[in-house]
Phi, psi and omega in degrees: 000139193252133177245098185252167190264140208267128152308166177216131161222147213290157170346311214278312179287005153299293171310326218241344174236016181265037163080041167257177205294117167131001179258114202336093174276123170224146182246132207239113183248130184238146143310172149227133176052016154271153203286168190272323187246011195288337186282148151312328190286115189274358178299349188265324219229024163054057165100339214267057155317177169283129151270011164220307165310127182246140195220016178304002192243330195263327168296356183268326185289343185276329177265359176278345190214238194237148166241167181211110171277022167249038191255109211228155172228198180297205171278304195226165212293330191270324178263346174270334174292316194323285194308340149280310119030277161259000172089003188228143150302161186291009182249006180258189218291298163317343187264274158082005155228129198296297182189159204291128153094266182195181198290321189338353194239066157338165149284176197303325201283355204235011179299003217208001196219359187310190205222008192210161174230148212247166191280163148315069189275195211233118213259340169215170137310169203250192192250313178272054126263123177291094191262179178334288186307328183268349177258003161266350185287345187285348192241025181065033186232148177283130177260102164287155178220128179232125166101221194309101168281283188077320199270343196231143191310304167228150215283003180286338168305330173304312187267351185285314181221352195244005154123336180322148148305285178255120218231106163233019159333131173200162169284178166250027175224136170275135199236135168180187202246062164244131208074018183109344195248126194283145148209196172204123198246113176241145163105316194259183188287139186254119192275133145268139207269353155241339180282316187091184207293120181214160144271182187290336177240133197290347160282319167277041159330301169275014182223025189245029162279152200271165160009052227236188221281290178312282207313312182294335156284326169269343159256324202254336146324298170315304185256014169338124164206076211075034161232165214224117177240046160283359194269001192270346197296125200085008189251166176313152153313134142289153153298029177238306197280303190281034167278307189291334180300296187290199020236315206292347196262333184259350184274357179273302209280322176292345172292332163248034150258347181053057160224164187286152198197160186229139168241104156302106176230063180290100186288152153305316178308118019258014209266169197286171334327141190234112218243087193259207160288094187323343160292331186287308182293309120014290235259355186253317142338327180263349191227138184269179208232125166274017217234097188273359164279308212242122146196031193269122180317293196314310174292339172270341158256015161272331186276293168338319165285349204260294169328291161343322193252339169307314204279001162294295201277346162302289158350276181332330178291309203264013187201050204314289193317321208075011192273044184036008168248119185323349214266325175310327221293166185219012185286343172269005196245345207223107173319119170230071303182134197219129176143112174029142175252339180163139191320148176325168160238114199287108177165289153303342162207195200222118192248032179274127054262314185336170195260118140099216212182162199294165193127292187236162182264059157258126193326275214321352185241343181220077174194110172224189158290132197226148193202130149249143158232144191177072185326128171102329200240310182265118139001035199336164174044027189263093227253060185267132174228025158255278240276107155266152211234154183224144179294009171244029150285346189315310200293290185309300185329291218287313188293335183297325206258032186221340190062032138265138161325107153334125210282151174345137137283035165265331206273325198217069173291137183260133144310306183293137177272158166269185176200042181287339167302270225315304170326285198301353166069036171278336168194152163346309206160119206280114184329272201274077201169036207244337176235171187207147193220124127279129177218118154261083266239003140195259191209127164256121184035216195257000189275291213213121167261208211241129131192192205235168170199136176269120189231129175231153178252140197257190168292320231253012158076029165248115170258155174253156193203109190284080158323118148244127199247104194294348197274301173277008204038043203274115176238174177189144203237111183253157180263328096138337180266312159256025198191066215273347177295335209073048209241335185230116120017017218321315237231359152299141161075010118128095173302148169287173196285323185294331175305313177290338187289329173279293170331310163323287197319303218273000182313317208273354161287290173325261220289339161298314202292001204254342176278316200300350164243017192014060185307125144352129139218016181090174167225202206233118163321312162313283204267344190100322204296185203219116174319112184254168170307156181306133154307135160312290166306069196340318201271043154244000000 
């Protein structure tokens, strides 16, 4: 039997979390695979926004709040939910993932030859993990899951163990029956020949009717922006749009129960298949791209919908009922956090200047767009290009700003710092917050084999970002402030001693934090033997 252990809070922060006026709501919106340049908005991505791609509702949450051009996840969609989710690296106790399906994946000729043979992860989180969700439940707030599960096996584990209220985990792809005919459909609603229009999950039932006269004059009218979404009347719901239909239904409904509530809204959008709203697509098809990294329509009305339903829920905040009166509203009481699962996938976008594409850890695959909005409390139109941030900072952030207690750390260590000074605009950036570690203990394609990397904020406020490759013993060292492509070598054409010297420190980082959690690293195909850690002396 698994024991978590029950918080005790004291009185007084009960009364302070029982929905009275002023208490911290928060809704946390994750993208899937959009890219560090995918916004419009140049605040997230230090100028180099999209020029074809439109973003207006999310560029507005950038000029309303905090951006962070230090913004980093896993590689990929599966170790960055773990890692917020529980707040720990895949190296911590609880966690244990690595990458989507497993470390196993070589290409097919080269699986049987590898030169490492890769560890065994652990494929979801667990029943002793203490997530996100039981420690604000601990601090009186009602708990959601809207979308993408992924970090957990079936979407009933979200209410089973990981603590949800309100449970809309789901796939994006619908399995049914229509006309006789077996299929599996994704992103749009499926008429089934005994359920009738449904998604993969039986709560959104009631938002998977297609398109019709009202909805489109009472939702999509309002956000029209050069696009005609009368071309949608009679055609399927998208899955974005009813995610967006529940988020905005629940945030209505908790507002007139007054009680306080954190809503998890990972979409499915942007990731392939890349299926957007045929009005959206109509309208990018028609306009040329001035952009010379972006110009595939279909992705670019697939990010636009995924706007849309942000700015739908933004909305939602200043008018919960809908009833055009203003007095109900809760955007000054609710924390709204906007962002990425992992750098673009390069074939659908572009992710330059950045290096490379989600997958591998060279910025284009773990560098995304980060938005805090907190009317009142964040600074508008504010931009740190210090402070960097990781998805397992989420966890400690959100509880910090709601005053719940973190969990023992025997039963649950959280990896992550808060960052909430920083939010609150007491400071820049939080001291003891300078590094950031990855390790991948084998293989994927041709994106990421077995080594570890160290990401440092240095004194002089340059950050740096440090490669070790287990197969060759290999390093490779960036300057990231001044080289944000990754393009030069630090440790190429015979570095100078402060260059080895750095190099050094952070190696002896790198390789302690990789002991001190006696990180997984595999065995050598040959000898049997056990893959060891980077040397103290880089150069053996």
């Amino acid at each position: 039997m698994v024991i978590k252990r029950i918080f005790i809070i004291p009185l007084l922060l009960l009364l302070i979390t029982s929905g009275v006026k002023g208490q911290t709501n928060i809704i946390f919106i994750m993208a899937d695979d959009l890219g560090w340049t995918d916004l419009s908005t140049s605040n997230t991505s230090l100028g180099n926004g999209s020029k074809y791609y439109e973003t207006p509702h999310i560029d507005k949450m950038a000029k309303e709040g905090m951006s962070f051009t230090y913004a980093y996840t896993q590689q990929n969609c599966q170790p960055t939910r773990a890692a917020l989710l529980s707040g720990q690296y895949a190296t911590g106790a609880n966690n244990g993932v690595y990458n989507v399906g497993s470390l196993h994946r070589a290409s097919k000729e080269d699986r049987a030859k590898t030169a490492i043979i890769a560890h065994d992860q652990t494929n979801y989180l667990t029943k002793e993990c203490v997530s996100v969700f039981e420690t604000v439940k601990t601090a009186g707030y009602h708990t959601a899951f809207f979308g993408k599960l992924h970090a957990i096996k079936t979407g009933e584990h979200a209410t089973t163990f990981l603590g949800v209220d309100h449970n809309l985990a789901l796939r994006k792809e619908t399995k049914s029956t229509v006309n006789g005919v077996k299929g599996n459909n994704e992103f749009f609603a499926q008429n089934d020949d005994e359920k009738g229009w449904i998604f993969s999950h039986c709560g959104l039932k009631k938002y998977a009717q297609p398109y019709d006269a009202t909805y489109i004059k009472q939702v999509l009218e309002p956000l029209k922006n050069g696009n005609d979404p009368w071309l949608l009347e009679g055609t399927h719901k998208h899955l974005t749009d009813a995610l967006g239909d529940a988020v905005v239904d629940y945030i209505k409904e908790r507002t007139a129960e007054n009680k306080p509530f954190f809503a998890y809204v990972p979409f499915h959008a942007v990731h392939v298949s890349i299926l957007p709203r045929p009005d959206l697509e109509e309208k990018y098809k028609a306009k040329k791209s001035i952009d010379p990294r972006h110009n595939k329509a279909v992705y670019a009305a697939f990010i636009e919908l995924l706007d849309q339903n942000v700015g739908r829920i933004i909305n939602a905040l200043d008018d919960p009922n809908g009833d055009g009166d203003p007095s109900d509203g809760i955007a000054e009481n609710t924390l709204v956090v906007f962002y990425s699962d992992n750098g673009g996938f390069m074939g659908p976008t572009d992710n330059s200047p950045l290096r490379l594409r989600k997958g591998t850890y060279y910025e284009g695959g773990v560098r995304v767009p980060l938005i805090f909005r907190f009317p009142g409390v964040i600074t508008p139109n504010t931009v740190n290009s210090v402070q960097e941030v990781h998805s397992i900072d989420f966890y400690p952030t959100l509880a910090d700003m709601v005053g719940a207690q973190l969990p023992n750390p025997q039963e649950h260590e959280i990896d992550g710092k808060s960052i909430a000074s920083v939010l609150k605009g007491e400071t820049e950036a939080i001291d003891d917050k300078t590094e950031l570690f990855w390790h991948f203990p084998g293989y994927m394609d041709v994106r990421n084999y077995p080594q570890s990397v160290i990401h440092m904020r240095h004194i002089d406020n340059n950050h740096y970002k440090l490669f070790y490759r287990y197969e060759d013993g290999t390093y490779e060292l960036y300057n990231l402030s001044k080289d944000i492509g990754e393009t030069n070598d630090l440790l190429l054409d015979d570095p100078n001693q402060a260059t080895l010297d750095l190099a050094a420190e952070m190696n002896v980082k790198l390789r302690n934090w990789l002991m001190q959690r006696n990180a997984p690293t595999g065995t050598w195909r040959e000898s049997g033997q056990i893959v060891a850690y980077p040397p103290l002396n880089m150069d053996n």
